[in-house]
RODO-2510 file (C-alpha; in nm, 4 decimals, decimal comma):
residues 459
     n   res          X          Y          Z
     1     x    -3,7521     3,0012     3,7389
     2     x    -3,8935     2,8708     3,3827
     3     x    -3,5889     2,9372     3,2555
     4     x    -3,4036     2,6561     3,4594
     5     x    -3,6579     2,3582     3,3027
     6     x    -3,6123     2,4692     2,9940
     7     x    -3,2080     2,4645     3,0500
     8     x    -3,2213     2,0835     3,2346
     9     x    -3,4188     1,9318     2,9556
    10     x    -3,1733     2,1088     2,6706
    11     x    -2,9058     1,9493     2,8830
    12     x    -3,0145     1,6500     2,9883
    13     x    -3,1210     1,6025     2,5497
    14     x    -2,7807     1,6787     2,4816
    15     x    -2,5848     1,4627     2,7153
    16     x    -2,8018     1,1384     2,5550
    17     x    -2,7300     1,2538     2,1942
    18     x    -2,3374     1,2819     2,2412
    19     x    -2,2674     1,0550     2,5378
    20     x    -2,1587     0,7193     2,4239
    21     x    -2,4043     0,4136     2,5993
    22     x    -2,0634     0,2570     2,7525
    23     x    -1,9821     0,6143     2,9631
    24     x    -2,4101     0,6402     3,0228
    25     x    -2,4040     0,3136     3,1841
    26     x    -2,7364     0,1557     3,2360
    27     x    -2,8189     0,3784     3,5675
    28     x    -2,7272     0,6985     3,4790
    29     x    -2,9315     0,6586     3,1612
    30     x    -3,2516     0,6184     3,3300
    31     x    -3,1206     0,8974     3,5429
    32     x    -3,1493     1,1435     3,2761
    33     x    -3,4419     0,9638     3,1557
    34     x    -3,6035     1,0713     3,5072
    35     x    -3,4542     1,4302     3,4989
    36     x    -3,6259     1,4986     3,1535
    37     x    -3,9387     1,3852     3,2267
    38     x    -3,9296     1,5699     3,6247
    39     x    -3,8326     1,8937     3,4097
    40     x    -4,0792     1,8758     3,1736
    41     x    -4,3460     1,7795     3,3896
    42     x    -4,2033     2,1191     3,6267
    43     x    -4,2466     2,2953     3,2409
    44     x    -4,5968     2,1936     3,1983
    45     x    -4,7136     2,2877     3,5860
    46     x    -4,5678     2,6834     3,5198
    47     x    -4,8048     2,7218     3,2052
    48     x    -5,0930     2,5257     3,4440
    49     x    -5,0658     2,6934     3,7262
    50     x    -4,9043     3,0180     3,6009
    51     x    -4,6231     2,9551     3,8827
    52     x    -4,3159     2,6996     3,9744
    53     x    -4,2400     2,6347     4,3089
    54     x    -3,9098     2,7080     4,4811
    55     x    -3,8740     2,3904     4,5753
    56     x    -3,8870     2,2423     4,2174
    57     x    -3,5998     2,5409     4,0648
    58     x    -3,3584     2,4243     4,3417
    59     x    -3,4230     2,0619     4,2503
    60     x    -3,3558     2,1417     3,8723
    61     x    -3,0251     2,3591     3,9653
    62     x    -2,9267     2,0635     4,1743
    63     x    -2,9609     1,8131     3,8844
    64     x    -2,8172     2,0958     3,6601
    65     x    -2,5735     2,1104     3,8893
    66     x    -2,4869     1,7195     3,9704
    67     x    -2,5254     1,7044     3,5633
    68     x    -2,1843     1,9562     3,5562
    69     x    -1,9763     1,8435     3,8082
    70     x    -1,9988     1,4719     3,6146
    71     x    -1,8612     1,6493     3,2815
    72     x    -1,5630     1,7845     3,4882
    73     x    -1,5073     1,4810     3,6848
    74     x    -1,6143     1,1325     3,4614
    75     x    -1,3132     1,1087     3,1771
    76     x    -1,6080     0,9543     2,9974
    77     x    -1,8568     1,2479     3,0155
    78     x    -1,5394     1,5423     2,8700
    79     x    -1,7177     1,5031     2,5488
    80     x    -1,9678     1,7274     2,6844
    81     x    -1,7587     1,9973     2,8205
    82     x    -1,8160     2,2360     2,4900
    83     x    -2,1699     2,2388     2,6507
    84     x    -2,0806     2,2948     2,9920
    85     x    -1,8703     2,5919     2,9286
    86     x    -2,1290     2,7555     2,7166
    87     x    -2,4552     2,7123     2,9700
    88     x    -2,2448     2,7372     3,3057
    89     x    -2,2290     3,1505     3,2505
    90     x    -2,6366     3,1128     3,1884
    91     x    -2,7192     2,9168     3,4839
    92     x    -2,5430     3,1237     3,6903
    93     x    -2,7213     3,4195     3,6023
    94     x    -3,0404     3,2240     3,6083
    95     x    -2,9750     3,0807     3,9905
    96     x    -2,8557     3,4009     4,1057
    97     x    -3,1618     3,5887     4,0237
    98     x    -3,3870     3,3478     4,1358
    99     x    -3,2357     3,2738     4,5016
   100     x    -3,2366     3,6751     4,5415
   101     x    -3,5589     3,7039     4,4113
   102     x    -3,6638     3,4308     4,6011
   103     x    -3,4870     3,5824     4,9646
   104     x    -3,4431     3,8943     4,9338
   105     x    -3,7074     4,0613     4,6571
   106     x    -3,6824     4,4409     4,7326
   107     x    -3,3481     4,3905     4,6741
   108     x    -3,3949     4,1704     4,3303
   109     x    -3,6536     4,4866     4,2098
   110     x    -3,3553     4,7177     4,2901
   111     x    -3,0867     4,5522     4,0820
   112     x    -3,2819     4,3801     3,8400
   113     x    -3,1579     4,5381     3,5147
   114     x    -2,8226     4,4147     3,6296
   115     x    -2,9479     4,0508     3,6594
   116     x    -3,1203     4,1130     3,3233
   117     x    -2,8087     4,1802     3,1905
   118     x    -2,6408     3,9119     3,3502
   119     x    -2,8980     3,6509     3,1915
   120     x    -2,8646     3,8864     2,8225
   121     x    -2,4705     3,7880     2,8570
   122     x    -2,5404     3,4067     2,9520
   123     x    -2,8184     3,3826     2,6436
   124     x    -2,5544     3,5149     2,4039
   125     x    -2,2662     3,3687     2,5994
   126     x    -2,4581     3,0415     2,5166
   127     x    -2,5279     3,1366     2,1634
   128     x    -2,2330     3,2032     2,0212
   129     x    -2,0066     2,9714     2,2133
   130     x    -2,3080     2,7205     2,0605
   131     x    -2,2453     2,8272     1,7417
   132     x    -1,8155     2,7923     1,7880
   133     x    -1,8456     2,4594     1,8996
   134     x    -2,1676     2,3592     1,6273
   135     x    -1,8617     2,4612     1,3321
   136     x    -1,6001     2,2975     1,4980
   137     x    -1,7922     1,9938     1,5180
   138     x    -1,8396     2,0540     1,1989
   139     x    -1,4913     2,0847     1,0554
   140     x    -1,4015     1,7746     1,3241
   141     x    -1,7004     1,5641     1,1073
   142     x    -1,5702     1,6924     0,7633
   143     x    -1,2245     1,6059     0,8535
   144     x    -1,2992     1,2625     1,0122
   145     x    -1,5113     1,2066     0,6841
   146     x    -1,1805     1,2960     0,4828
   147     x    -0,9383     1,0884     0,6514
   148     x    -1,1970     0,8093     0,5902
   149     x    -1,2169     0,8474     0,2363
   150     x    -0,8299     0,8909     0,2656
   151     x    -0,8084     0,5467     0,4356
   152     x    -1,0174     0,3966     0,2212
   153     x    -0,7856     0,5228    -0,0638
   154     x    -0,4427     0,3642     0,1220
   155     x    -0,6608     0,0590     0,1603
   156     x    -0,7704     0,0062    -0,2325
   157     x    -0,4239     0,1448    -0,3308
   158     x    -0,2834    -0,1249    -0,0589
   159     x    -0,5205    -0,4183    -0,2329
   160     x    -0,4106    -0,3198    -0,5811
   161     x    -0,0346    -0,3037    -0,4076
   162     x    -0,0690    -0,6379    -0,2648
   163     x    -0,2118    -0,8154    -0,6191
   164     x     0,0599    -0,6506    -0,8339
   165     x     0,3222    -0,7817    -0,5877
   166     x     0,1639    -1,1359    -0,5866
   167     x     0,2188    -1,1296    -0,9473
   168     x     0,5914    -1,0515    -0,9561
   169     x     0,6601    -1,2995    -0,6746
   170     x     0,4805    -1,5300    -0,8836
   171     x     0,7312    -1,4346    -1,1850
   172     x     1,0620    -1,4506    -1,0025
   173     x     0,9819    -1,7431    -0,7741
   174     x     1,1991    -1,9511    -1,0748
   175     x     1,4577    -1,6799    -1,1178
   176     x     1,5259    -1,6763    -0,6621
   177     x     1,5015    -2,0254    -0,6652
   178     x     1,8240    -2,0921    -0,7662
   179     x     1,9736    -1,8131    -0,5755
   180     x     1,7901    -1,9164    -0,2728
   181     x     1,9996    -2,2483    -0,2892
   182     x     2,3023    -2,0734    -0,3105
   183     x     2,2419    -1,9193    -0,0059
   184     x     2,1046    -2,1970     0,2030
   185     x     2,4693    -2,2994     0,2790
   186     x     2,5654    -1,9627     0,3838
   187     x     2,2673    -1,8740     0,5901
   188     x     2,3226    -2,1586     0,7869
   189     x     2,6952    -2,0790     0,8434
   190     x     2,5825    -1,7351     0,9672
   191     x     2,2719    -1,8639     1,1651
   192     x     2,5883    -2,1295     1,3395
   193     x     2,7981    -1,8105     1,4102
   194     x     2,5496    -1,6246     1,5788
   195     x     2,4300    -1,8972     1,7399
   196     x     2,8745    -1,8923     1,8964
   197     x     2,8251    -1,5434     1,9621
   198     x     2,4856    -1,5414     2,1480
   199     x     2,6340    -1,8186     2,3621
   200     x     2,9432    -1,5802     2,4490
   201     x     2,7453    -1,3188     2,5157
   202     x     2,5481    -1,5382     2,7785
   203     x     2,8173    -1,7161     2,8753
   204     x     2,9780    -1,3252     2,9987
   205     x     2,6028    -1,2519     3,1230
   206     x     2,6162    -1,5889     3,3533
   207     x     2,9845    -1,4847     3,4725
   208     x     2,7910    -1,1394     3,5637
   209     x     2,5180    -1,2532     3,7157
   210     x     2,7001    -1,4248     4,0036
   211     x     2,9138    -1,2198     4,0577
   212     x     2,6145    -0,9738     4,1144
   213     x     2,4455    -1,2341     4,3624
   214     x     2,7398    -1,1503     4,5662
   215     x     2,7923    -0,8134     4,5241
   216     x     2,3901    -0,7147     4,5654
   217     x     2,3714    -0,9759     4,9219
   218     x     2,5787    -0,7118     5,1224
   219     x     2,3394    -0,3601     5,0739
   220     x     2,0134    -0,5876     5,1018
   221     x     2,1886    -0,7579     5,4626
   222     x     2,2136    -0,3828     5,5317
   223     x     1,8404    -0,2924     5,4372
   224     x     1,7238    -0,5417     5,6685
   225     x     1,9267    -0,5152     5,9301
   226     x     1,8532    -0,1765     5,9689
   227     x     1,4680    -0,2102     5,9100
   228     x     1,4926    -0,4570     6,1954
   229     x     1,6221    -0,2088     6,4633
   230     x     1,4149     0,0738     6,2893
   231     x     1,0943    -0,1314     6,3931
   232     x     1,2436    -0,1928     6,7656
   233     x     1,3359     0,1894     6,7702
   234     x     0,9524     0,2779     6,6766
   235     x     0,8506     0,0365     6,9300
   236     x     1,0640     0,2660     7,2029
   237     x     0,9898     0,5799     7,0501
   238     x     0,5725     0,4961     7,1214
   239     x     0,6309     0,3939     7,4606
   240     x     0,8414     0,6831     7,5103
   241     x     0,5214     0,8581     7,3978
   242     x     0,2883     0,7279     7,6148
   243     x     0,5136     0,7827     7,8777
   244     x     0,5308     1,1855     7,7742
   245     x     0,8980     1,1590     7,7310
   246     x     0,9396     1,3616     7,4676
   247     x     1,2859     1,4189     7,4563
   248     x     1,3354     1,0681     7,4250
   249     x     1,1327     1,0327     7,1684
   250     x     1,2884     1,2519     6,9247
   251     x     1,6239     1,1537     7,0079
   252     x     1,5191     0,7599     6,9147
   253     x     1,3471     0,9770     6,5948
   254     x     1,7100     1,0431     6,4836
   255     x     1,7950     0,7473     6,5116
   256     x     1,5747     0,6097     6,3344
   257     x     1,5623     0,9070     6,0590
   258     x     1,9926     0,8144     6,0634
   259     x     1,8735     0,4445     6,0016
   260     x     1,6044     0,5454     5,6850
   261     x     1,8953     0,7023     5,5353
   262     x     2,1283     0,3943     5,5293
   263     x     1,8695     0,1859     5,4089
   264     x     1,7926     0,4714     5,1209
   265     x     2,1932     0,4780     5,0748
   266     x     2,1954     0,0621     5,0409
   267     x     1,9061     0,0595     4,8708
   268     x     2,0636     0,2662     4,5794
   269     x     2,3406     0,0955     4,5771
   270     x     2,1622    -0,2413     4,4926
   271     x     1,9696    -0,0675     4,2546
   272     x     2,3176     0,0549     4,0738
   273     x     2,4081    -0,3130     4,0728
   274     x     2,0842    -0,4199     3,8881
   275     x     2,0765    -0,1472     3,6421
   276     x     2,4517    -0,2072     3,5276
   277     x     2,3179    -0,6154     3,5323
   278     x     2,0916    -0,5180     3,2402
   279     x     2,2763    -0,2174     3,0857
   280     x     2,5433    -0,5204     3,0622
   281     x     2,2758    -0,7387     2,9384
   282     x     2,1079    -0,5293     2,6618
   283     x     2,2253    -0,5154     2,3295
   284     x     2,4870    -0,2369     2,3028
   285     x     2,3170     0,0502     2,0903
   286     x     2,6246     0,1650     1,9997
   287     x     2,5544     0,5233     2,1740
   288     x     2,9160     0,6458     2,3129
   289     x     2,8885     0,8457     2,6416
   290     x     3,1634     1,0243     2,9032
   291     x     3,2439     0,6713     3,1338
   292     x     3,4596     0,7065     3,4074
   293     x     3,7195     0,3963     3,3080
   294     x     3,8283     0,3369     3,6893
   295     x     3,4795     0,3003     3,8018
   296     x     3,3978     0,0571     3,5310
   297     x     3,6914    -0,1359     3,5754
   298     x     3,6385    -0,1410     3,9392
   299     x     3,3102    -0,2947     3,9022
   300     x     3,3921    -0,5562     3,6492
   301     x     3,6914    -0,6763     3,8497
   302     x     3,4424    -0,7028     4,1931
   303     x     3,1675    -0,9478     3,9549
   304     x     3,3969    -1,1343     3,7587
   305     x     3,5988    -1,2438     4,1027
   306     x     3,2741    -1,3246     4,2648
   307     x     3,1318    -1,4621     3,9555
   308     x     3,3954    -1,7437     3,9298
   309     x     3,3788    -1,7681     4,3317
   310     x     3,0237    -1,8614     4,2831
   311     x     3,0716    -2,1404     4,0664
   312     x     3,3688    -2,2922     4,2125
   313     x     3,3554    -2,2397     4,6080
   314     x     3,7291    -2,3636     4,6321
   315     x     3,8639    -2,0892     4,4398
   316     x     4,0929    -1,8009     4,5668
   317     x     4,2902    -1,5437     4,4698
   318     x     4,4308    -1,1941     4,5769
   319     x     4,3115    -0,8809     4,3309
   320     x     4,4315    -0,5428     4,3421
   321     x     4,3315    -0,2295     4,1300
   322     x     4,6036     0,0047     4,0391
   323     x     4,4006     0,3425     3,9187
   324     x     4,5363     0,6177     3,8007
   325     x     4,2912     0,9326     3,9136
   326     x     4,4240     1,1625     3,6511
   327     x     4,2327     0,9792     3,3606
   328     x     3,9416     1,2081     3,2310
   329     x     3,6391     1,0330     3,1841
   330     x     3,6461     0,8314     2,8089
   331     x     3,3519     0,8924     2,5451
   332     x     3,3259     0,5024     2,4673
   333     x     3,0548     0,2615     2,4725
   334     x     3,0189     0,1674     2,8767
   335     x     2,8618    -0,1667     2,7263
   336     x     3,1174    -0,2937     2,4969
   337     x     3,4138    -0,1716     2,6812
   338     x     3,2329    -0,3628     3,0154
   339     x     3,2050    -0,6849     2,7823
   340     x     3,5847    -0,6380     2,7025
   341     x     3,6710    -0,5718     3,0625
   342     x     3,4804    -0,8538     3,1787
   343     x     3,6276    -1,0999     2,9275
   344     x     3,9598    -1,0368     2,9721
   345     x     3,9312    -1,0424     3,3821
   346     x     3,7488    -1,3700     3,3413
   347     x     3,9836    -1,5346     3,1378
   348     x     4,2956    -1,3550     3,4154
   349     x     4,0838    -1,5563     3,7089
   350     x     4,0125    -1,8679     3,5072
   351     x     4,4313    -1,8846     3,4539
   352     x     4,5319    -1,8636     3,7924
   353     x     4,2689    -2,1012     3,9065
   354     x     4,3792    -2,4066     3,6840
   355     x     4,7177    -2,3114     3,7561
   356     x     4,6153    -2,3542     4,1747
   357     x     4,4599    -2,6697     4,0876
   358     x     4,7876    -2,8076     3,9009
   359     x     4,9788    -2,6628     4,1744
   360     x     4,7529    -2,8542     4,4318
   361     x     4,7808    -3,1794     4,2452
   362     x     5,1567    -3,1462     4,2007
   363     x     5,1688    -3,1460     4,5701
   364     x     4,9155    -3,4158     4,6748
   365     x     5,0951    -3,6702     4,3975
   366     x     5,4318    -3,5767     4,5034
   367     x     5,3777    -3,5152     4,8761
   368     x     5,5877    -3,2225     4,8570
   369     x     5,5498    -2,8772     4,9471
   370     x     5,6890    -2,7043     4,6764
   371     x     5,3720    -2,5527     4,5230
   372     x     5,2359    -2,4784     4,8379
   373     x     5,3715    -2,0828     4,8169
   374     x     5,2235    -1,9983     4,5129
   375     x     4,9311    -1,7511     4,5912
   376     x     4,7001    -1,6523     4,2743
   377     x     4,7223    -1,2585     4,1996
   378     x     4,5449    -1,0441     3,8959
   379     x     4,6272    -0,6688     3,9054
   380     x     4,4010    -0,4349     3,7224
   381     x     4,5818    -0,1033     3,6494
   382     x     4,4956     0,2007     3,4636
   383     x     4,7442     0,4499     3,3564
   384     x     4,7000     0,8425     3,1741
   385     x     4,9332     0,8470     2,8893
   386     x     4,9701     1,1889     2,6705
   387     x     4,6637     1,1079     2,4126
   388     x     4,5639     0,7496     2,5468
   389     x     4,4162     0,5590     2,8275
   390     x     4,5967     0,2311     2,8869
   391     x     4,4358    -0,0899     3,0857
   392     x     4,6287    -0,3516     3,2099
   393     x     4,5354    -0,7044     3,3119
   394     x     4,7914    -0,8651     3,4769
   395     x     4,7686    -1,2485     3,6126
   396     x     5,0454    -1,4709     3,7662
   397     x     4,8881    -1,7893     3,5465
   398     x     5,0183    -2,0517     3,3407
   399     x     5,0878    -1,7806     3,0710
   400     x     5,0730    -1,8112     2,6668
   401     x     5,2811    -1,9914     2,4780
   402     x     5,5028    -1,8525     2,1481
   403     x     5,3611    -2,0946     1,8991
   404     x     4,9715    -1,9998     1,9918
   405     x     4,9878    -1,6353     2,0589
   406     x     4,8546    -1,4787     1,7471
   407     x     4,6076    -1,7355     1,7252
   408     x     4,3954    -1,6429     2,0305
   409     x     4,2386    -1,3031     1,8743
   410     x     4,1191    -1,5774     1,5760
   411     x     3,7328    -1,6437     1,6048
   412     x     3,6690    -2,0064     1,8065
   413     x     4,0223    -2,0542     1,8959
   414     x     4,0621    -2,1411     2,2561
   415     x     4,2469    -2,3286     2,4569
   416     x     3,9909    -2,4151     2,6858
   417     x     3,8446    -2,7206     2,7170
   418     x     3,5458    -2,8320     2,5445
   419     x     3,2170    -2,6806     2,6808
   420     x     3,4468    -2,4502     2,9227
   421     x     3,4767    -2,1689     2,6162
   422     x     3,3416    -2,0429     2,2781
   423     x     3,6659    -1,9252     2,1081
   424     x     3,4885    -1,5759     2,0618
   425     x     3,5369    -1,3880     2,3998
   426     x     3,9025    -1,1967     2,2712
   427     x     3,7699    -1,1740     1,9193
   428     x     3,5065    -1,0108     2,0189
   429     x     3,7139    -0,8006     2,2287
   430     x     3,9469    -0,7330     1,9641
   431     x     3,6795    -0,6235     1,7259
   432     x     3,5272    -0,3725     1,9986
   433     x     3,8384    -0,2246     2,0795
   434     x     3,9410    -0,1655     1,7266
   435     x     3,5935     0,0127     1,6653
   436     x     3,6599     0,2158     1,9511
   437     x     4,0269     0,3282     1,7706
   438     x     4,2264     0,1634     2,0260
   439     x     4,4388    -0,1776     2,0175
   440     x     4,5128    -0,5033     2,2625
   441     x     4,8763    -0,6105     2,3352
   442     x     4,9918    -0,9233     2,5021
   443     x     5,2933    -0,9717     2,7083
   444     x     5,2925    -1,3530     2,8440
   445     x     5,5954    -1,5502     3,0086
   446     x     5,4965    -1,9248     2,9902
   447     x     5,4853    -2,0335     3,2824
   448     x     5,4457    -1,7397     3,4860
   449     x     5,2705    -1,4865     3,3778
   450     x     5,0350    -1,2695     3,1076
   451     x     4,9483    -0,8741     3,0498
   452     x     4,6689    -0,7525     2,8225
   453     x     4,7207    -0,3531     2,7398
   454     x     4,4290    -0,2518     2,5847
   455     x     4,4964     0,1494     2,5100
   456     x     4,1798     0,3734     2,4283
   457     x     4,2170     0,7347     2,2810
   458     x     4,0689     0,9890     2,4327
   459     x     3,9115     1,1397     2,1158
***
């Protein structure tokens, strides 16, 4: 029973020497404070009174004990785990031979050599696991001392670095000057076109962003609706309990197991919407991956109709999709192509709405009838040709005229009016079809009608 003192004040040293104050914390310090002096004091009484109580060992296995199950448990305390692992084998030994000893003593005098030899295998267990860990703290120090002296190297070398570049900027600041004026006229010409294209790419980002307000109010009506009668079915389904009907309560569990599904099924569907709201919004890494083209086209058509719906309540107009199912999925950028998509469907919408409007007015100056038949239309149609994929955009608008056509794929041409358009959205979609090998075409009858074909290779 010595033996366990001895081991609690080793450990109980230890644990202050490598344990930080911050994981000690003001309690736990005094703890061990406590436990040192209580084994010490248990030390002293065995060489006083030639014996140690029982009592006293089982208090020092407990703190023993408590003192390893914090080294598992405390992130703080892992530090000391080298330590645990090479006592825990020891105090093992040590406990066991002192309950049986303690309990049942004709059997300790029987198998004593074997506990002997149990405690010989902890004491050497504990040695050279000691000794392991004492060089590997070691090599741990000497290599912590190395990258010091290494950092302390970088940060000299840095300084002298930092000095020597100081005194070449000071040498060229006369030579750049010059240069730097130069420059100042172009910067700001590039800093005003990206300035055009940022507010393109918004401008697209606010057309998708309302048309996802739409599109993400239908599966969240859903989610609630069917969380309302899933709460009223729970209600029945606990009286029905009470009431021991217990048929009836598993067929209203069904029901409302059926209902947790929709809600999971409407649930991921909103979350699709939001994730392709900031795919869209991110800047494109330029990554190409297998897209399905009729899904993507699908979606874009569904939030740029909605988008322009949101902003102007009195528009209208009939879509339709046209897909062909035979088209392989595309390795393309889903981001860019989306952009293109988007562009080109909001420009299709924006057509036939100002040509509804002039229609309208027409009318209501005339007081005739004669524009009351037209009905706006956009078709969006895919189609599988031998080597390509071609995308059509199709809009019964005011159409293009001769004299402006090859003008509109120009940067911050638009017919538009002022504040209503960049001039970037088709040369931006020009540009990111061309990268992707493919080409735009226009077919337009003024005063009618307009196609884009934009064709995409499949390799």
């Amino acid at each position: 029973m010595l033996f366990i003192a001895i081991l609690l004040v080793f450990a109980i040293r230890y644990l202050r020497k490598v344990l930080p104050p911050k994981a000690l914390g003001r309690n736990w310090d005094f703890y061990l404070l406590a436990g040192n002096v209580a084994a010490i004091t248990f030390f002293v009484a065995y060489f006083i009174f030639n014996q140690l109580d029982l009592l006293f060992a089982l208090l020092c296995y407990i703190m023993v004990g408590i003192l390893i199950y914090r080294v598992f448990v405390i992130p703080e305390w892992r530090i000391a785990r080298p330590m645990t692992y090479s006592i825990l084998p020891l105090a093992i030994a040590m406990m066991a031979a002192d309950i049986t000893q303690a309990f049942a003593f004709s059997f300790y005098e029987s198998a004593k050599m074997y506990f002997d030899i149990a405690f010989a295998f902890g004491v050497v267990w504990a040695f050279i696991l000691g000794i392991i860990f004492r060089n590997q703290n070691k090599a741990l120090e000497t290599e912590k001392q190395k990258l010091e002296e290494k950092e302390r190297e970088i940060a000299a070398s840095e300084k002298v670095k930092a000095m020597l570049e100081g005194q070449v900027a000071e040498r060229t600041t006369e030579l750049t000057r010059q240069k730097e004026e130069l420059q100042k006229a172009l910067e700001e010409l590039k800093a005003a076109q990206t300035q055009l294209i940022h507010a393109e790419k918004m401008a697209s980002l606010g057309e998708l962003t309302a048309g996802i307000a739409h599109e993400i109010q239908n599966p969240l009506n859903f989610v609630n609706n069917f969380s309302d009668v899933s709460k009223e079915l729970l209600d029945e389904m606990k009286e029905a309990m009470e009431k021991g009907e217990t048929e009836e309560a598993k067929k209203i569990m069904q029901d409302v197991i059926d209902n947790l599904e929709k809600i999971n099924h409407h649930g991921k569907r909103a979350d699709a919407i939001v994730k392709g709201m900031l795919q869209h919004s991110r800047t494109s890494t330029g990554q190409k991956e297998l897209t399905d083209i009729n899904a993507l086209c699908d979606e874009y058509l569904r939030l740029a109709y909605h988008g322009l719906r949101a902003k102007d309540k009195s528009f209208n107009s009939k879509y339709k999709t046209e897909f062909d199912e035979s088209i392989p999925k595309l390795n393309i950028v889903p981001q860019d192509i989306g952009r293109v998509i988007l562009n080109m469907l909001n420009n299709a919408f924006y057509a036939v709405s100002e040509r509804s409007k002039a229609e309208k007015a027409a009318v209501n100056e005339k007081m005739k009838t004669s524009g009351e038949n037209y009905q706006p239309s956009v078709i969006l149609q895919t189609r599988n040709l031998k080597n390509e994929v071609e995308i059509s955009i199709m809009d019964n608008g005011n159409g293009i005229p001769e004299n402006i056509r090859e003008k509109i794929f120009q940067p911050f041409f638009t017919t538009k009016p002022t504040g209503k358009g960049t001039g970037l959205g088709l040369s931006l979609s020009y540009d990111i079809i061309k990268a992707h090998g493919g080409e735009i075409r226009i077919n337009s009858v003024p005063g009618e009608s307009t196609t884009f074909k934009i064709t995409l290779p499949y390799n």
